[in-house]
TILO-45128 format. One record per residue (C-alpha): y, x, z; residue in three letters; residue number from 1. Coordinates in steps of 0.001 Angstrom, whole numbers. Layout:
N
+---------+---------+---------+-----+-----+
:   north :    east :      up :   r :   k :
+---------+---------+---------+-----+-----+
:       Y :       X :       Z : ala : NUM :
...
+---------+---------+---------+-----+-----+
***
This chain:
77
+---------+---------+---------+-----+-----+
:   north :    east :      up :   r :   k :
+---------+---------+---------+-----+-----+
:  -19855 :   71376 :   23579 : unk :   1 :
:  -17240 :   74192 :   23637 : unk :   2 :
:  -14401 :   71000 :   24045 : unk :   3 :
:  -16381 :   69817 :   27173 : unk :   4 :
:  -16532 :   73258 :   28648 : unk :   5 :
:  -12472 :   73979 :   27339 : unk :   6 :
:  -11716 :   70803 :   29365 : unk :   7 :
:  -13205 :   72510 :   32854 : unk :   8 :
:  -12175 :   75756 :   32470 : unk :   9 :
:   -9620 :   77186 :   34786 : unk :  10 :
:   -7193 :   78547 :   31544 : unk :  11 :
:   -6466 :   77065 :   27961 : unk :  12 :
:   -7913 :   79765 :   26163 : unk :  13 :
:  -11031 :   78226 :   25530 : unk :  14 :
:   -8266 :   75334 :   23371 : unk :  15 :
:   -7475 :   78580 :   21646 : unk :  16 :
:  -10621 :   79474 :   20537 : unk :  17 :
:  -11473 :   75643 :   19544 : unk :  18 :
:   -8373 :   75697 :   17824 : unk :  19 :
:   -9108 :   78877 :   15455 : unk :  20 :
:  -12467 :   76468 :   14446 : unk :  21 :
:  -10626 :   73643 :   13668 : unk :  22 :
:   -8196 :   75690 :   11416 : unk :  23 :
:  -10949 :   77763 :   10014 : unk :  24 :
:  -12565 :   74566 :    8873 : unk :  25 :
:   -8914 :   73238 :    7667 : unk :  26 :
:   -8935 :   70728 :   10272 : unk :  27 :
:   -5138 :   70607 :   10557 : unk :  28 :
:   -5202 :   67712 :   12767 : unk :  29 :
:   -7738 :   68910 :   15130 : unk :  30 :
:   -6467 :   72563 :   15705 : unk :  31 :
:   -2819 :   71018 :   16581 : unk :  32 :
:   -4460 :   68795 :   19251 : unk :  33 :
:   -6488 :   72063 :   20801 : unk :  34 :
:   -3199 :   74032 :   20778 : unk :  35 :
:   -1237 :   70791 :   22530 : unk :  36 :
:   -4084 :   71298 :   25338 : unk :  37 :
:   -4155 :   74847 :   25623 : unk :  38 :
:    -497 :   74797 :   25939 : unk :  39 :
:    -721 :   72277 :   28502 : unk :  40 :
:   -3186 :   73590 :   30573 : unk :  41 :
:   -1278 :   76762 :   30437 : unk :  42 :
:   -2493 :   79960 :   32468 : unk :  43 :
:   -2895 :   81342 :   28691 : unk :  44 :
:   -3809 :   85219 :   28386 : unk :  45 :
:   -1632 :   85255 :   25047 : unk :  46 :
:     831 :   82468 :   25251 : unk :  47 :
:    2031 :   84037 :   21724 : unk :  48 :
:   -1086 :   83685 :   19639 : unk :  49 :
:   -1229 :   79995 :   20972 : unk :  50 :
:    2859 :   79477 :   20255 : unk :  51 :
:    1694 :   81226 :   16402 : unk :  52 :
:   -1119 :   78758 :   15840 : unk :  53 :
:     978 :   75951 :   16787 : unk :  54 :
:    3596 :   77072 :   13908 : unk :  55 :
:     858 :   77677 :   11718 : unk :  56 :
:    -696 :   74353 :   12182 : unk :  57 :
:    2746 :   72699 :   11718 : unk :  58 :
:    3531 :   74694 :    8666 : unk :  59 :
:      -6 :   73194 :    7224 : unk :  60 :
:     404 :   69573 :    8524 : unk :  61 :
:    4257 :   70227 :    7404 : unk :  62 :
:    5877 :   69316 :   10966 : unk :  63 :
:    8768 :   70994 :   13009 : unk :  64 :
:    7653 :   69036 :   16060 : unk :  65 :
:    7364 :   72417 :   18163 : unk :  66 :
:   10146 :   74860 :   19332 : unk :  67 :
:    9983 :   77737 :   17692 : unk :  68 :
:   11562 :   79470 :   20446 : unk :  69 :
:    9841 :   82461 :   21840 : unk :  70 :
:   10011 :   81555 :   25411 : unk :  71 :
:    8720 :   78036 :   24916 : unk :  72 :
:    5371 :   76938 :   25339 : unk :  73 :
:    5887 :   73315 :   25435 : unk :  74 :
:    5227 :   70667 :   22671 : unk :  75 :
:    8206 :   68326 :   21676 : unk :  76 :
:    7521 :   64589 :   21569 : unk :  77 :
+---------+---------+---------+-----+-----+
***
């Protein structure tokens, strides 16, 4: 439910939020691919806590896939 309305909503925060479940739950997986859409949808109201729970995620899932950089907001493929 809160995916479907995340996908509609104007900003990415709503990723955030499904992102904190999924890493609550230890859904490693999950949470990384709610963070990937929050960041791309963008228009975030903390662009920092997203950026943190994308390092977090890829400390748990052991992955440097993202910049670390504190400007960036963008996923590396």
């Amino acid at each position: 439910m809160i995916e479907s309305l995340a996908s509609k909503a104007a900003t990415g925060d709503l990723y955030v939020a499904v992102a904190k479940r999924h890493l609550s739950r230890h859904e490693w997986g999950l949470a990384r691919q709610a963070v990937e859409r929050a960041l791309a949808k963008g228009k975030l109201s903390n662009a920092g806590e997203a950026r943190k729970l994308m390092r977090s995620v890829n400390n748990m899932l052991g992955s440097k896939a993202f910049d670390e950089s504190p400007a960036s907001s963008t996923v590396s493929v």
